[in-house]
C-alpha positions as CSV (number, residue, x, y, z in Angstrom):
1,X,113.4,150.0,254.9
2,X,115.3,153.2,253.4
3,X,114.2,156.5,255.3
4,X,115.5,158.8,252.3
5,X,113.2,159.6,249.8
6,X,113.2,159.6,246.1
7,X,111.4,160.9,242.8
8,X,110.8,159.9,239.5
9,X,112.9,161.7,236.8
10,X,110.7,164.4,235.4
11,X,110.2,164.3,231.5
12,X,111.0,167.8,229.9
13,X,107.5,169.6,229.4
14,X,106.2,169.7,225.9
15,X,106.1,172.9,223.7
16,X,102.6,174.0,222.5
17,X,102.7,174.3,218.8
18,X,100.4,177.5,218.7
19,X,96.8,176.9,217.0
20,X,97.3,177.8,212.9
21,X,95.3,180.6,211.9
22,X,92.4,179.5,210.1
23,X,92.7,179.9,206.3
24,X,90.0,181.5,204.7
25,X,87.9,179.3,202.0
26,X,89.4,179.3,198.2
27,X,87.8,180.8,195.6
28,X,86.9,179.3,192.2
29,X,89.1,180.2,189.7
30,X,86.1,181.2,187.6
31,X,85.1,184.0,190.0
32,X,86.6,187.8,188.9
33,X,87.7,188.5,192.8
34,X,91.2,188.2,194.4
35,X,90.3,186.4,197.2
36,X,87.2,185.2,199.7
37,X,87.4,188.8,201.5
38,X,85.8,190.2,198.0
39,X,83.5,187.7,197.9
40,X,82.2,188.0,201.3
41,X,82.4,191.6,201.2
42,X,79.6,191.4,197.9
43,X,77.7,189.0,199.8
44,X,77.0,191.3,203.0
45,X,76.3,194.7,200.3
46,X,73.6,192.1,198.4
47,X,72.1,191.3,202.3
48,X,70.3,194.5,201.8
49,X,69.1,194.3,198.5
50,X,67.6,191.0,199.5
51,X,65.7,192.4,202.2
52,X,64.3,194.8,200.2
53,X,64.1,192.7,197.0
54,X,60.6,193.6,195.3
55,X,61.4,197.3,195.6
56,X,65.0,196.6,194.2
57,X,63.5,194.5,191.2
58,X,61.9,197.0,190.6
59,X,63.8,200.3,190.4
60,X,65.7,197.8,188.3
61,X,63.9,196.6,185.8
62,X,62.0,200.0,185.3
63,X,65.4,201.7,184.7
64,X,66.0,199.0,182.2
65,X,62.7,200.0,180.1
66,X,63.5,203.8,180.8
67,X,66.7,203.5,179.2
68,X,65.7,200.3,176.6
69,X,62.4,201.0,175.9
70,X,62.4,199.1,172.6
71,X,62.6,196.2,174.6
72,X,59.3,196.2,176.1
73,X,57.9,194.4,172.7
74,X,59.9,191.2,173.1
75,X,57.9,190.3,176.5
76,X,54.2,189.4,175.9
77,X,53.5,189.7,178.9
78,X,54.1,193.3,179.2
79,X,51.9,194.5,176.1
80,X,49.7,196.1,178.1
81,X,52.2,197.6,180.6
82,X,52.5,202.0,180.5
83,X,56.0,202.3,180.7
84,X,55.8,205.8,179.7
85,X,55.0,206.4,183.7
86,X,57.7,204.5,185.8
87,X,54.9,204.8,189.1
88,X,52.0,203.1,186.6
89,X,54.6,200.2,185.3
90,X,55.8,199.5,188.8
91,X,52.2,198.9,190.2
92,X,51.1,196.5,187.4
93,X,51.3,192.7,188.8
94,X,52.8,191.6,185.4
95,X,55.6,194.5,185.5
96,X,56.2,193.4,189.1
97,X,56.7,189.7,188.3
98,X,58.8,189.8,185.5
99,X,60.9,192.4,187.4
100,X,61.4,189.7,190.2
101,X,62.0,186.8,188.3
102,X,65.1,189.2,186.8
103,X,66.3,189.8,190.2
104,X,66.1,186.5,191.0
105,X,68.0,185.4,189.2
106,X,71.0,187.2,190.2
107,X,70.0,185.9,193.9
108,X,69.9,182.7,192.8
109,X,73.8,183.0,191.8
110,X,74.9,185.2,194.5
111,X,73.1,182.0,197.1
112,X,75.2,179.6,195.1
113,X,78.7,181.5,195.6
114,X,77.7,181.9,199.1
115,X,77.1,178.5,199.6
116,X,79.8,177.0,197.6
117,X,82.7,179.7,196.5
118,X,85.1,177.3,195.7
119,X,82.9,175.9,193.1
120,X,80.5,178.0,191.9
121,X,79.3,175.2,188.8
122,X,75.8,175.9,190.0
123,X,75.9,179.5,190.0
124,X,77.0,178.6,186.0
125,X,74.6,176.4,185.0
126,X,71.6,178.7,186.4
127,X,73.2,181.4,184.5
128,X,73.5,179.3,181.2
129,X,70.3,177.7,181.4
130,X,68.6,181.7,181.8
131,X,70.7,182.4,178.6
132,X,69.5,179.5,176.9
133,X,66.0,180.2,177.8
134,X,66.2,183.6,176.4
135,X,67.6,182.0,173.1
136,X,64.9,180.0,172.2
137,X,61.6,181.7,174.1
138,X,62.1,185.2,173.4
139,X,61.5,186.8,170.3
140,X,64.2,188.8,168.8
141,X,66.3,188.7,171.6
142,X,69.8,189.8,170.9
143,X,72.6,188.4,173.2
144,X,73.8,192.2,173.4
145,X,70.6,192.9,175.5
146,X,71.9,191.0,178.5
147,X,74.7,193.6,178.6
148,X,71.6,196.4,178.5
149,X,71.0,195.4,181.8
150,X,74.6,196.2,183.8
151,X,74.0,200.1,184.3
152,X,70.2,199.7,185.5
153,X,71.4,196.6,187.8
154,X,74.4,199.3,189.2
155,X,71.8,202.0,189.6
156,X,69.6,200.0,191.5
157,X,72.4,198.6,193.8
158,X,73.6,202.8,194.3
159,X,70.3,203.6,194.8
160,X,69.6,201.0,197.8
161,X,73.1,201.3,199.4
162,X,73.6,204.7,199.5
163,X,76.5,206.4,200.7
164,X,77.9,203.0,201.1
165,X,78.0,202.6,197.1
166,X,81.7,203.6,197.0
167,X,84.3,202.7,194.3
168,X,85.0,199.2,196.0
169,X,81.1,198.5,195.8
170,X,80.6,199.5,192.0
171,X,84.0,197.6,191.5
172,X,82.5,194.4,193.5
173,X,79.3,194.6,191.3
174,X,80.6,195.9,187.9
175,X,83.0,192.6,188.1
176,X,79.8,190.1,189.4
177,X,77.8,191.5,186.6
178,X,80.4,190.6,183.6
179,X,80.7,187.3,185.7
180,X,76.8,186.9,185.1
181,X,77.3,188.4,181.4
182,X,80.0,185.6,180.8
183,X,77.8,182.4,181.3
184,X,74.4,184.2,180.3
185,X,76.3,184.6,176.7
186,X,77.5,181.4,176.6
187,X,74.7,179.4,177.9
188,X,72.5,182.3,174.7
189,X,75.2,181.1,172.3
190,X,75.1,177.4,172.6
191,X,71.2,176.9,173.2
192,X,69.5,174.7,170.4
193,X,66.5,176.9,169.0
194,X,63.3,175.5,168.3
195,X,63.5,171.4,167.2
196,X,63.0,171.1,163.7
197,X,60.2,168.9,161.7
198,X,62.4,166.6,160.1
199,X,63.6,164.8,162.8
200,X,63.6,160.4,163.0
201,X,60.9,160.7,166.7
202,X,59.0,163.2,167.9
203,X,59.9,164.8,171.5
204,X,56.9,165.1,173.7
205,X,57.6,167.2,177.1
206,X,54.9,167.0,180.0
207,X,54.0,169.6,182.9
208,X,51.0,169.6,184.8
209,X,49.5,171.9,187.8
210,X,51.8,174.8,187.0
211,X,49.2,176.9,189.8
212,X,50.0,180.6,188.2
213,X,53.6,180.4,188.3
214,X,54.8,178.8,184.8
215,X,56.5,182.0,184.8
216,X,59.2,180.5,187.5
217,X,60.1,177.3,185.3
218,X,60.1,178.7,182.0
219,X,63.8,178.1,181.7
220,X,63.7,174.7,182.8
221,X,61.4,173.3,180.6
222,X,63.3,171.3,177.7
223,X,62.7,171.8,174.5
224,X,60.5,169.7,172.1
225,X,58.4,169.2,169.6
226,X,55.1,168.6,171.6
227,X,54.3,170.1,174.8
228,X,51.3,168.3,176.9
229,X,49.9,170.2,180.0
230,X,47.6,168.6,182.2
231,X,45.7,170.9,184.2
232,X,45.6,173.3,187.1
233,X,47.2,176.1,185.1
234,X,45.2,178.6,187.4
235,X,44.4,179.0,190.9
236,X,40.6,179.6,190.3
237,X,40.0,179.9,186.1
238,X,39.9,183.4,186.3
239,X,40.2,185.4,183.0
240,X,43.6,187.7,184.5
241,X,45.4,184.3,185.1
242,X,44.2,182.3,181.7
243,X,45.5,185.8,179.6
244,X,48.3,185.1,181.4
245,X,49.0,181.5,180.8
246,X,48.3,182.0,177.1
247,X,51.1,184.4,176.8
248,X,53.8,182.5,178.6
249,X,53.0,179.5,176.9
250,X,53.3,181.1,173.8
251,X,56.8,181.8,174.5
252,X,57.7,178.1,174.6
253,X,59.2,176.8,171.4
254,X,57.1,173.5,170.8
255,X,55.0,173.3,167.8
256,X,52.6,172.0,169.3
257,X,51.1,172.6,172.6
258,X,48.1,170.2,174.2
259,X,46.3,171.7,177.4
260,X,43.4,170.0,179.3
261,X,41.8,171.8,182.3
262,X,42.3,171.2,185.9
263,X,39.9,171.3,188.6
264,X,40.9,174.7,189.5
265,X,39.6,176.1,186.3
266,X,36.8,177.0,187.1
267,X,34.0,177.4,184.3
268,X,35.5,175.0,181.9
269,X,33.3,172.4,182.6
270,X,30.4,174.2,181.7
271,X,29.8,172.8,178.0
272,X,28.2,175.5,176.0
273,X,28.3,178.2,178.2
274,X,29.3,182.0,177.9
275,X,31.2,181.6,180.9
276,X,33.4,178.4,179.2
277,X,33.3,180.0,175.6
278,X,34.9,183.4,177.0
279,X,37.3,181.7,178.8
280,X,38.6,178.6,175.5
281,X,38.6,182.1,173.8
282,X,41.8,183.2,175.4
283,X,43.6,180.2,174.9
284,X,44.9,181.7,171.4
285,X,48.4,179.8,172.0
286,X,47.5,176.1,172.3
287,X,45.0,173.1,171.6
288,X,42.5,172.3,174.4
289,X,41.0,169.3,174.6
290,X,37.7,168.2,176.2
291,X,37.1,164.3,176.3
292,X,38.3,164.6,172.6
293,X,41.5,163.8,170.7
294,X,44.1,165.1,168.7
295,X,46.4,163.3,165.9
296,X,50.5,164.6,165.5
297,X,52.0,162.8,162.9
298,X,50.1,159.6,163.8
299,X,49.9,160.2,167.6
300,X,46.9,159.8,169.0
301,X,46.4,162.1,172.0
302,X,42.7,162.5,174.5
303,X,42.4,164.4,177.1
304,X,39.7,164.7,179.1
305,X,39.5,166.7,182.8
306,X,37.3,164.7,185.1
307,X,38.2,164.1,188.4
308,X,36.3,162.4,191.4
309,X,37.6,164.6,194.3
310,X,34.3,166.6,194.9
311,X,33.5,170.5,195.1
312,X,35.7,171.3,192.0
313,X,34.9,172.0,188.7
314,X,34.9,168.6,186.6
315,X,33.8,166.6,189.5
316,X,31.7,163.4,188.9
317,X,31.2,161.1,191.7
318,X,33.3,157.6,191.1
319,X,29.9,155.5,190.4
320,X,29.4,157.4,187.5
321,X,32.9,158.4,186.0
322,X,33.2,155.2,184.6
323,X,31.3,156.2,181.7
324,X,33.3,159.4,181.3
325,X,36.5,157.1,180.7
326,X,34.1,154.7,178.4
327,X,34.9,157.4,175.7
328,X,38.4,157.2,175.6
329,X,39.1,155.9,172.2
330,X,40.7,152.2,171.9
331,X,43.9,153.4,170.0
332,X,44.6,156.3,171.7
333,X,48.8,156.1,172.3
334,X,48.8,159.2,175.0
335,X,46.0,159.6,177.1
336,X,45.9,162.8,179.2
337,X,43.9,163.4,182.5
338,X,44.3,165.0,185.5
339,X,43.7,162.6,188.5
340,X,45.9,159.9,188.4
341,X,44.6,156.1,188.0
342,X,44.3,154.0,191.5
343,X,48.1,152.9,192.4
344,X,50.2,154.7,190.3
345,X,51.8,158.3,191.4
346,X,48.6,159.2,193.2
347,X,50.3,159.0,197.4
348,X,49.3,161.9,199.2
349,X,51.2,163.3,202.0
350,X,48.6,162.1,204.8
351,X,49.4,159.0,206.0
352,X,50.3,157.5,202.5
353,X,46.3,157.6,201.4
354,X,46.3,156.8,197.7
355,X,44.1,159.5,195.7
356,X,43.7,157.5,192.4
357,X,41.1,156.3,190.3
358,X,40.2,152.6,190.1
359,X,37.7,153.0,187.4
360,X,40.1,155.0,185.5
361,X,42.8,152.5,185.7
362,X,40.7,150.3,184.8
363,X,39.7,152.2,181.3
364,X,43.8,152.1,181.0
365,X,44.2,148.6,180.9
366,X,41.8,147.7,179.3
367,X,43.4,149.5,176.6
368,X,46.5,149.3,175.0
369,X,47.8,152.9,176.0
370,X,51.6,154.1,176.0
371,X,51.7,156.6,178.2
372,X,49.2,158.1,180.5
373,X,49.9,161.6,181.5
374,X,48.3,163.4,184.5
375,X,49.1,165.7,187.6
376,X,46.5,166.7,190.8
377,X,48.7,164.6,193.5
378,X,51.3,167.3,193.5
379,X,53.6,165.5,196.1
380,X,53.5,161.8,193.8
381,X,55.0,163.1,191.0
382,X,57.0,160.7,189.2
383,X,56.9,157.7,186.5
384,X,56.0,154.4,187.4
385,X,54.5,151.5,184.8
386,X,52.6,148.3,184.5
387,X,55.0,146.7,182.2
388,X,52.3,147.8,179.5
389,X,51.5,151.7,180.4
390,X,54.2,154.0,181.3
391,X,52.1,156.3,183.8
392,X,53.6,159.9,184.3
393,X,52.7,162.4,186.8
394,X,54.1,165.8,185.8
395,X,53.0,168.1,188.7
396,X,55.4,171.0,189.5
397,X,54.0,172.1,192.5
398,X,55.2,169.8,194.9
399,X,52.6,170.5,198.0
C-alpha cells in the first residue's frame, strides 16, 4: 500500500458561449415599416383606440360625413340619419353601427399583424374581401372613396392620443392606412359584380338565423344569383329591426332573394292580421314565403316557418305539424324551413339532444327533394345527406 497521494488530471474548464440576443420577429415584406420596432410601436398607440373603440368609430366616421357628405346616399341604412348635427348622427343606433363595423375593420387588420407580422396574408384577405364587398353591394361607390377616409381616420387617431400624436405617430398611421388603401383597392378592383342572367346553372347561396347582425357578414356572403334566408332575421319581429333587414339585404347583389320567418319574428304567424300585414309591408327588398312556393327558372322553392319548439311564434305541437308539412308540394326541388328534420344538423350543445323533426323528415322523404334548407340549431350547422336529400343548415350564429 502507497502512503502518497494522487489526483486525477483536471480537464481545462469550458468557456461559456454567452446567451445570443434574441432577434426580434421579421416583418412581411408587404408591410410599409422598417422593422418589428414600428410595428409594435403602432400596435401599443392602436391599444387605446381599442379601449375606447365606439367613441373612436365614431369621431371617425362622423368626420368622414362632415367632410364627404355626398356620401351619406350610398348607405341605406343611413337615409334617415341628420348628419347636419354631428351630436344627433352620433346618437342614432344605425349611425353607430355602421361607424363600428368601419372601425372594425381596421382592428381586424391591426389583430392580424399583431398576431402574425411576418405574414400578414390574413390582414390582406380581410382587407380585399371589404373592397370586394363594397364593389358589388354599394351603390355608386367609387374606389377613390376609400382614400376619403385617411384624414378622418388620422383625425380621430390625433384626437384620442393627444399630445402623444407626434410626427412618428401620424407617420406610423399615414403608412398603415395606404397599407389598408393598397388591398381595399385591389380586393374593389378585382371583385366580380353582380352574376349575370345568361349563365349555364343558377347559383343559389343560403343564410339562416342572421339574429340582427347581417350587417357583420355582409362581406362574406358570396355572390349569386339566388339568395335563400331561412329565418330568425330578428331578435323579436319588431318593425326597427325588419326596416333594418330590408335595407341591408337590399344591398346584396342576388336577383333574387327568398326569406321565410323564424320563430323570433314575432307577428308573422298571424295570417290576416294588421300586426303581420304591417310587418310583410317592410319587406320591400325580397320574396317571403308562407307555406307557399316560388318558381326561378324552373326551380321550385316552398317555404314554410313552422316549428315544434313551443312559446314562439309558428309553434304547432308535433301531433299536429304533420299536416303543416302535408302541403309541401310533391315536386318542390328546394324546400325551405326553419327547424331542421329529425337526425340531420339538428345536435344541440346539451348533451348531444337532437332538436329535429321526425314528421318533417318524414314529409322529406317521402318526396323526392334536392336540397332542404333550414337553420334554428345554431351550433349544427353544416351539410349532411341521405344519399337522396342534401340537408343544409345555414345558421350564422353559432350559440
Amino acid at each position: 500500500m502507497g502512503s502518497g497521494s494522487s489526483s486525477a488530471k483536471k480537464a481545462p474548464p469550458k468557456e461559456e458561449k454567452p446567451p445570443e440576443a434574441e432577434q426580434p420577429p421579421q416583418t412581411d415584406p408587404r408591410l410599409p415599416y422598417a422593422n418589428f420596432r414600428e410595428v409594435f410601436t403602432l400596435k401599443n398607440f392602436w391599444k387605446t383606440i381599442r379601449r375606447n373603440d365606439k367613441e373612436c368609430a365614431k369621431k371617425m366616421f362622423a368626420e368622414y360625413l362632415k367632410q364627404q357628405s355626398e356620401n351619406k346616399a350610398k348607405y341605406g341604412r343611413l337615409k334617415n340619419v341628420d348628419v347636419s348635427s354631428i351630436d344627433a348622427a352620433c346618437s342614432d343606433p344605425a349611425f353607430e353601427a355602421m361607424a363600428q363595423n368601419y372601425l372594425k375593420v381596421f382592428d381586424d387588420v391591426i389583430g392580424a399583424i399583431e398576431e402574425k407580422p411576418a405574414d400578414v396574408q390574413a390582414a390582406c384577405d380581410r382587407l380585399m374581401s371589404v373592397g370586394k364587398m363594397h364593389r358589388n353591394k354599394v351603390p355608386g361607390m367609387d374606389g377613390s372613396q376609400f382614400q376619403q377616409l385617411e384624414e378622418p381616420f388620422l383625425f380621430m387617431v390625433q384626437d384620442v392620443l393627444q399630445d402623444r400624436f407626434n410626427e412618428k405617430a401620424e407617420t406610423l398611421f399615414r403608412k398603415f392606412f395606404q397599407f389598408c388603401l393598397k388591398f381595399l383597392l385591389e380586393g374593389f378592383s378585382n371583385a366580380v359584380n353582380s352574376p349575370g342572367t345568361d349563365g349555364k346553372y343558377l347559383k343559389f347561396v343560403v343564410i339562416s338565423d342572421t339574429h340582427q347582425q347581417l350587417d357583420q357578414i355582409m362581406d362574406r356572403i358570396p355572390d349569386g344569383d339566388v339568395l335563400l334566408h331561412c329565418g330568425d332575421f330578428t331578435n323579436f319581429g319588431g318593425l326597427a329591426a325588419i326596416t333594418e333587414f330590408n335595407d341591408l339585404i337590399g344591398q346584396l347583389p342576388h336577383r333574387h332573394k327568398i326569406v321565410i320567418p323564424g320563430n323570433h319574428e314575432g307577428g308573422f304567424h298571424l295570417t290576416g292580421s294588421n300586426f303581420q300585414k304591417k310587418r310583410l309591408e317592410l319587406l320591400t327588398n325580397c320574396r317571403v314565403l308562407l307555406d307557399e312556393s316560388i318558381k326561378i327558372e324552373g326551380i321550385k322553392i316552398y317555404g314554410s316557418s313552422w316549428h315544434i319548439l313551443p312559446g314562439f311564434s309558428f309553434y304547432v305541437k308535433q301531433s299536429e305539424i304533420g299536416k303543416m308539412w302535408a302541403k309541401i308540394p310533391r315536386d318542390t326541388n328546394i324546400l325551405m324551413t326553419h327547424e331542421p328534420p329529425k337526425g340531420y344538423c339538428d345536435m344541440g350543445r346539451r348533451g348531444g339532444q337532437t332538436y329535429g323533426d321526425v314528421e318533417l323528415l318524414k314529409a322529406v322523404q317521402a318526396r323526392n327533394i334536392d336540397f332542404h334548407v333550414f337553420g334554428h340549431i345554431h351550433e349544427s350547422y353544416g351539410v349532411m345527406s341521405d344519399g337522396k336529400t342534401i340537408f343544409m343548415n345555414a345558421a350564422q350564429c353559432d350559440q
